[in-house]
N, C-alpha and C positions, 0 to 999 in steps of 0.2 A: 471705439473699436468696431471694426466691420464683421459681418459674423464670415466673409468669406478667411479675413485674417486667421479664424481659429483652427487648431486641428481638429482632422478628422478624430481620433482616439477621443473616447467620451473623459476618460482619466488625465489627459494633456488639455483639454480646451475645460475644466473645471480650475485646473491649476492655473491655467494661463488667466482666466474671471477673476478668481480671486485673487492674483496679484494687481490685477486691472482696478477692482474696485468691489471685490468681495458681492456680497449679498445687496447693495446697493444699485451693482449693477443691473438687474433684473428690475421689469417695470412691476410697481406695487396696484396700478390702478387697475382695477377690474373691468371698468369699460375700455380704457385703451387694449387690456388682452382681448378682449372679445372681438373690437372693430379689427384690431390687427389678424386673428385670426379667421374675423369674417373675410375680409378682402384678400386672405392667402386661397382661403379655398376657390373665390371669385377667378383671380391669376389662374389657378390651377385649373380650372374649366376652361378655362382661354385659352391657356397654353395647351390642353390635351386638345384642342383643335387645329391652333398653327403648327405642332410640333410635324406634323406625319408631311404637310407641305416643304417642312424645310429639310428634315430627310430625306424626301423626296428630292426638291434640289444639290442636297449635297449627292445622292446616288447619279443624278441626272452628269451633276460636270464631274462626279469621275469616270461613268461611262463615257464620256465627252473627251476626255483626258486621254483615254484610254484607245479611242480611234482616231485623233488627232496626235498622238503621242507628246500631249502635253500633261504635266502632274493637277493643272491649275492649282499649284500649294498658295500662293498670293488669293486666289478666290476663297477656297474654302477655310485660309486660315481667318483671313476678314470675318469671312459668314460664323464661322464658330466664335470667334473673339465678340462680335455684336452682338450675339445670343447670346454669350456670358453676361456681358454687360449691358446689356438690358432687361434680364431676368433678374438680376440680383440689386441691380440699383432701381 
């Protein structure tokens, strides 16, 4: 199961674990949480540097949009759909 699959509601994605695989599903080994946890906060240093670039492009083509009277919806759906799916995989 992907953790994007769970719901948000802390009470619905508990329900949803344990029908998946109960207490199982959680990793028991103490070095894998640690590395795992190391290299989230790693990402998160990285990404608090590209993030304010790619906002920035996304403000640039709707100002862009906006004196061209184009939406560029095809642009910015792309750019946000790729930032989903390459933060989370």
């Amino acid at each position: 199961m992907h953790r994007l699959d769970l719901p948000e509601n802390i009470e619905d994605r508990r329900e949803k674990i344990q029908l998946v695989g109960g207490k199982d599903y959680f990793e028991h080994n103490l070095e894998a949480i640690l590395l795992k946890q190391h290299s989230n906060y790693k990402m998160a240093e990285e990404l608090d540097k590209v993030f304010p670039r790619l906002q920035a492009l996304a403000i640039h083509l709707n100002l862009q949009g906006a004196i061209l009277n184009d939406k560029f919806a095809n642009d910015l759906d792309y750019l946000f759909n790729y930032i989903k799916v390459r933060i989370h995989n």
